[in-house]
N, C-alpha and C positions, 0 to 999 in steps of 0.2 A: 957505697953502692949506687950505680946511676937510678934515677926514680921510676924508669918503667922496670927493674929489675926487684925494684922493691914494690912495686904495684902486682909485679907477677908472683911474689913472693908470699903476700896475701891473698890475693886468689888462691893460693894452693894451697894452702890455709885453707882457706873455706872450703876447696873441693875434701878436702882430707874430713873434716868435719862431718860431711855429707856424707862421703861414703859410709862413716862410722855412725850414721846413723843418728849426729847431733845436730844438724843443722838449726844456725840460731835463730834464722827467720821463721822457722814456726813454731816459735815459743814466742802468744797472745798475750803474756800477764805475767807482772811479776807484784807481789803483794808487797809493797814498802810500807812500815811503819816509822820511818825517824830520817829526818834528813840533816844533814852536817851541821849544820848552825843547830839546830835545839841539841843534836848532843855534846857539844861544845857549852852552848849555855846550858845544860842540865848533867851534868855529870856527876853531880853526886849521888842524885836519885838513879842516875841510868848505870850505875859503876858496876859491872858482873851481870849487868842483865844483856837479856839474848835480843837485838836489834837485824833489822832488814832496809839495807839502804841499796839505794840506784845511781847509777851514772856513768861517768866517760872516765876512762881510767887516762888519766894526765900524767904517769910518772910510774916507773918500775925498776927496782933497783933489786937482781937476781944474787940470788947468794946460796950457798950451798944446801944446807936442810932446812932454811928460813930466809923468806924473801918479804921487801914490802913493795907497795903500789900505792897510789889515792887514789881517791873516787872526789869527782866533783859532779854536784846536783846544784839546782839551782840557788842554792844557799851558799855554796862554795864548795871545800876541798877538805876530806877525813883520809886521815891512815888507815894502809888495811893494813894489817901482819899477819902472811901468809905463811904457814909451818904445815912442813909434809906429814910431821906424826898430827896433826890437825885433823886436814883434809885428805890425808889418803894418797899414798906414793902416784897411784894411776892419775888423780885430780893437780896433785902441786905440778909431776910436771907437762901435762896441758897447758896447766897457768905458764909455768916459765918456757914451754917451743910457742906454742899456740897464741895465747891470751898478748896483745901488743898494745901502746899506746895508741889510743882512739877508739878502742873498742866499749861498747856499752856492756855496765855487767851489774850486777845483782850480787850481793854481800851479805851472808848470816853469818851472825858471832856478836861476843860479846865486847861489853865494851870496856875499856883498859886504859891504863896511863901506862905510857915506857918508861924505862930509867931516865929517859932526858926529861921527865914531864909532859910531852907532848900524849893527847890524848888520842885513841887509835880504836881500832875494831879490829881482835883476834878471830879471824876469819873460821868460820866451821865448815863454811859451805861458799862458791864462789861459782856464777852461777853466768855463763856468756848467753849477754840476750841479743844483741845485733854487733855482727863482724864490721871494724871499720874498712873498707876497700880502698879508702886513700890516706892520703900521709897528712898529716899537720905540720904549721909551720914549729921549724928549729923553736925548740922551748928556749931558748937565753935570748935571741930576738925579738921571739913574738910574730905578730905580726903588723908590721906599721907600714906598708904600702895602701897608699888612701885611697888608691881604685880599688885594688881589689877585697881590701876590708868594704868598702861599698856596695861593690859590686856579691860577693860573699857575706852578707852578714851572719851568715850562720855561724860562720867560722870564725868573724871577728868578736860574737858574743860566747866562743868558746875557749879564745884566744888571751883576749881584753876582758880581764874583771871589771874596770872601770867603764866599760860598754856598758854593761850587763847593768850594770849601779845605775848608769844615767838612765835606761829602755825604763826598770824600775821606779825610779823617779818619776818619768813622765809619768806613768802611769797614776802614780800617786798623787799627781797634779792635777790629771782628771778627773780621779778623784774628790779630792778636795773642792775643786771648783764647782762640783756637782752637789757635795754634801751642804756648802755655804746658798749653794742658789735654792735647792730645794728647802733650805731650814729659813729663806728670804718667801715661802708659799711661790714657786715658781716649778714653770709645768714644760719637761723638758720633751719635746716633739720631734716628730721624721716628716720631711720636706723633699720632695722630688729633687735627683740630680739631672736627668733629662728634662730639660724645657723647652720650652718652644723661645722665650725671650729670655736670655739670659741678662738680667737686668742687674742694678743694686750698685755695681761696682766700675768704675774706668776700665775696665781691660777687654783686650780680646781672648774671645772664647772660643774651645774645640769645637770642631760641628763632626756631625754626624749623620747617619738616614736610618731611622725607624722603617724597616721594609715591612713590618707589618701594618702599616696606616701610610706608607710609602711617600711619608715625609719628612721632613729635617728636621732634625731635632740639636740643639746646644748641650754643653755640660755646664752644669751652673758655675757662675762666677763669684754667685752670694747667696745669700741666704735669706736676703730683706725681704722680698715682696711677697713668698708665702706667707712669712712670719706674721707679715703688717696684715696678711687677709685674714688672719687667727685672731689678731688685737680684736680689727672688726666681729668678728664670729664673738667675740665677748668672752676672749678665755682671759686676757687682762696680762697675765706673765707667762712667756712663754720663753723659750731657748731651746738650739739647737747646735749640739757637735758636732760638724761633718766635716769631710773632703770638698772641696773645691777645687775647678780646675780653672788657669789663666793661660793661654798660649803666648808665654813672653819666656823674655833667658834666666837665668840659671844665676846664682853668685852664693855668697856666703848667706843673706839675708833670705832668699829667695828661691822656691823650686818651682815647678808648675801644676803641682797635684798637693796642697798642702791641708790644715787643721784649722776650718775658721770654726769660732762660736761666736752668734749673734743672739742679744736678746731682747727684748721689749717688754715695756712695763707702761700700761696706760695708768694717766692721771700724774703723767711725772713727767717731768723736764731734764734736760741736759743737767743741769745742775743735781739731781735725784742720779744722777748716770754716774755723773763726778762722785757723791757720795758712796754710793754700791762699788764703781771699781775699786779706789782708794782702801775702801776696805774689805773686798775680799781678794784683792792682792797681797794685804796684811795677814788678812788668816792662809792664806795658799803657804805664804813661806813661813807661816810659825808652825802651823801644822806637817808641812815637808823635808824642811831645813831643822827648825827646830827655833828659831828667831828670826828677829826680821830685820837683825843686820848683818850681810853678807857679802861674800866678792868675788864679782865676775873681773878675772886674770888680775888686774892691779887696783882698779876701781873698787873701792868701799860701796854700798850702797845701801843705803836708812829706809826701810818702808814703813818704821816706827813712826818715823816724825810727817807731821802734815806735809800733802803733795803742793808743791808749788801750782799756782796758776796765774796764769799769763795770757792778754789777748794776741793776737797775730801781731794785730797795729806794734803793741808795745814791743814785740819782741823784735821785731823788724830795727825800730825805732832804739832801742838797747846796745843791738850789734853793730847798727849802720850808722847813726844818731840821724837817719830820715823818717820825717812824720810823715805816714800817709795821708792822713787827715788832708795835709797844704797837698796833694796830689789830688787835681781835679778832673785830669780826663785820661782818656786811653793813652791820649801821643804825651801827655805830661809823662807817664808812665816808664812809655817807650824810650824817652828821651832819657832818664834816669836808667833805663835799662841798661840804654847805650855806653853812656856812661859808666858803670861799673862793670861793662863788661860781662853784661847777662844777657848768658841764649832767649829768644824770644822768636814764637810764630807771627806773622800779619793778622791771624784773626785771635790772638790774644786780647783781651782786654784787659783793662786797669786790675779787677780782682784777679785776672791770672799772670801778672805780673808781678803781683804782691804775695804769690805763693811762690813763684821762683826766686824773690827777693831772702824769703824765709828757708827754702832749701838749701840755697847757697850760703847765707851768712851766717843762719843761726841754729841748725838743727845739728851743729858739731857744739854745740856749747851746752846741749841740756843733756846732762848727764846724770844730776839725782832727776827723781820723778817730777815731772812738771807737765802740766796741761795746761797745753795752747788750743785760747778760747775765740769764738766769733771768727769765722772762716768769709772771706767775699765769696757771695752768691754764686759768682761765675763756674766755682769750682764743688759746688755745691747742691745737684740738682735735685734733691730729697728731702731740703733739710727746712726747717719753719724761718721764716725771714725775723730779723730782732725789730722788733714793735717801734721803735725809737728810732733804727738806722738801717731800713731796708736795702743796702746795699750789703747789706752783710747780716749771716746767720747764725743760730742756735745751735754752732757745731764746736767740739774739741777734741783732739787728739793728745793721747799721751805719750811721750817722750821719757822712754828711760834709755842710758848709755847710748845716745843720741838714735835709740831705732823707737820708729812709728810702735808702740805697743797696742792701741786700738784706737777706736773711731767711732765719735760719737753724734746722737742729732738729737734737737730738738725735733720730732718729726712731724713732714709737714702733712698736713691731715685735711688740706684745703680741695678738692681735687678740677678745682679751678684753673688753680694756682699751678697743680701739678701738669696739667694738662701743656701749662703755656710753655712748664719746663721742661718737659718730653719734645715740644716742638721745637726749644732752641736746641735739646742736643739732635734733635734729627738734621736739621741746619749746620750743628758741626760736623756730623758722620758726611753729609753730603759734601764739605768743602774739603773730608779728605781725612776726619779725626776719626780713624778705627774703633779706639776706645769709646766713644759715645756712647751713652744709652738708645735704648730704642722706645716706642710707645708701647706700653703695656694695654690694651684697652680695660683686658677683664681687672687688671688692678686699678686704673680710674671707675671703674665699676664700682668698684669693691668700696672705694674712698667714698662715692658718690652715696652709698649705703649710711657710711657714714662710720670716723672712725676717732674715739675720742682723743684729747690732749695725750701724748704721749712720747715717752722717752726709749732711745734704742742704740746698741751697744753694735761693734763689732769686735772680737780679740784672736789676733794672731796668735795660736796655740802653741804651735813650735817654735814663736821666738821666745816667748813668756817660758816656755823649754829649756830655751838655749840658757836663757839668762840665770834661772835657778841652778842648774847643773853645768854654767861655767864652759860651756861647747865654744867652739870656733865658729860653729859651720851649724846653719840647717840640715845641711845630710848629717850632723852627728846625732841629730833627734828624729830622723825619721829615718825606721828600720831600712826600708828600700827607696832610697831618694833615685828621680828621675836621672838616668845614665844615657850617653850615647850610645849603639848596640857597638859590639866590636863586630869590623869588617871581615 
């Protein structure tokens, strides 16, 4: 039957309901006790007793004076077996003109094993709470078109059990990462997403116009600079989960509306950052997985055993066998650039030359966990300079299955120091670098107040997603990922 024939088919359906007086949209409540998984794991307690379960009937197979259907809830999928000397000749057949795949319904009866073993609920009462008006995709297919599972996710988490597992998962992610920071005495806070500076981060940000104060306002890009004014204020551990937004493109790794948490912890160093991640990366996946050796598509991955680390220099120096150390100036640099055949700006310098040396040659090779330590300055405007080698900082990022997993600093607490570093990125915004930071004044403020030794985190939430539950894609961990509209 073609599909508006079968759209009008249900309609009239519903109109018939109406007239008779049943319409299911105004029935408020329906009282469940039991949903599919405990009666599957409980069934010898629950065997002959009277149950009340909900959901999307996914499956009906009509037979003459005994029919069956499932019901899946958010635990999954139970038999019903529907019998007319049951529920009463006017009720069974409702259920087989009326009652269709998609429709929501409501189940009394008890609960039973059939002759094949499969455990079921002999239905007493069957109860239509909301009429579906559209069709689902062909049950032997599924549904596997990747826009409009994207674009529908409602329907891909009605469709795809293994959707539904992963949204779960995350969930239980956040979890996790919540229960480990709060049982670490850490105090997890709410941080403006309108700002006036959206600062913390390289990227360009949304703008917007607050018409009630009838000025411009940003969507944040991080989460740092509130945070760092909380350090100061003397809360000591703080963190936050939120949205952030980047005005940049799209890919596997990447959406423009995503899941950062950043945290801070004064009295502690990047190396105090290395310990905290390390292991509560270890407990996220023994608590969610269930161990913490796992595999994303082919790769094994150990978060059992100690994280590798590694500084920039060395790892450069590994892939390429060039020291930077014997690199002594920008055009030394350049020339080396030239040479291997690496993109470079004119106002690049030495340290940002030796972080495109590192994107290109070595960050396809860290695939168990490993933290690459001491970042050059240049690329680095936030972070405490190393006591010994001020050309380079108290920063590291972790690298698992070669993606960025987070980003760490020694933070710098000087607001001297900061001040001079807001000036050189204003000097790059001027010669044309979008991404630059801007000058915060009320956060040199804040520094100037005074802000102790301290250590502070960022973590990509939906790749640390991806990677536990094994996804391809960032839109496969986030419910509604950024779409182009259709024309």
């Amino acid at each position: 039957m073609p599909e508006q024939e079968l759209l009008q088919v249900k309609r009239d359906k519903l109109d018939q309901l109406v007239k008779e007086g049943k319409d299911p949209f105004r029935i408020t409540k329906y009282d469940v006790t039991h949903h599919a998984a405990e009666i599957r794991d409980n069934f010898e307690s629950l065997n002959e007793q009277t149950v009340r379960v909900a959901g999307r009937m996914m499956f009906k197979r009509k037979m003459g004076k005994a029919s069956f259907c499932n019901v899946m809830d958010k635990t999954g999928k139970i038999q019903i077996y529907v019998a007319r000397d049951t529920i009463g000749e006017e009720a069974y057949e409702e259920f087989k003109k009326i009652l269709e795949v998609g429709d929501i319904i409501g189940v009394e009866g008890k609960v039973f094993k059939t002759k094949t073993e499969e455990i079921s609920i002999h239905a007493d009462k069957i109860t239509l709470l909301s009429k579906s008006l559209q069709t689902l995709p062909e049950k032997f297919h599924g549904l596997t078109d990747t826009d409009i599972r994207y674009r529908q996710r409602y329907v891909d988490l009605i469709m795809n059990e293994e959707v539904k597992d992963t949204f779960i998962k995350r969930s239980a992610i956040i979890s996790a990462i919540r229960n480990y920071l709060d049982g670490q005495g850490f105090m997890e806070v709410e941080t403006p997403m309108l700002v006036e500076n959206a600062g913390g981060a390289a990227a360009r940000p949304f703008e917007t116009h607050y018409n009630a104060l009838n000025e411009d306002r940003k969507l944040r890009i991080s989460l740092e600079l509130y945070l760092k004014r909380l350090i100061v204020g003397g809360l000591e551990r703080v963190y936050e989960i939120g949205r952030v937004f980047r005005n940049e493109g799209t890919d596997t790794k990447h959406n423009p509306e995503f899941t950062l948490m950043e945290l801070y912890q004064a009295y502690t160093d990047y190396y105090g950052m290395m310990d905290l991640t390390e292991n509560m990366f270890r407990y996220v996946a023994k608590e969610v997985l269930g161990s913490t050796t796992f595999k994303y598509g082919d790769l094994e991955l150990d978060f059992g055993k100690p994280f590798e680390r590694m500084t920039m220099i060395d790892c450069v120096k590994k892939y390429t066998g060039i020291d930077w150390n014997d690199v002594k100036t920008d055009e030394d640099a350049k020339k080396l650039a030239r040479e291997k055949n690496v993109e470079f700006e004119d106002h690049h310098k030495k340290g940002d030359i030796l972080s495109l040396f590192f994107e290109e040659f070595c960050e396809e090779h860290l695939k168990q966990p490993t933290f690459i330590m001491d970042h050059p300055i240049e690329i680095s405007p936030l972070t405490k300079k190393k006591p010994d080698d001020p050309e380079y900082v108290e920063r590291f990022e972790l690298f698992i299955n070669s993606w960025e997993m987070c980003n760490a600093y020694s933070e710098l607490n000087d607001p001297i120091d900061q001040r001079e570093r807001f000036e050189a990125q204003e000097a790059l915004f001027a010669a044309g670098d979008e991404e630059a930071n801007h000058t915060d004044e009320d956060f040199l403020n804040a520094l100037s107040i005074g802000m102790p030794p301290t250590g502070g985190i960022g973590y990509g939430i939906d790749r640390l997603v991806m990677l536990l539950t094994d996804a391809p894609s960032i839109r496969d961990v986030i419910f509604f990922p950024q779409l182009k509209s259709i024309q």
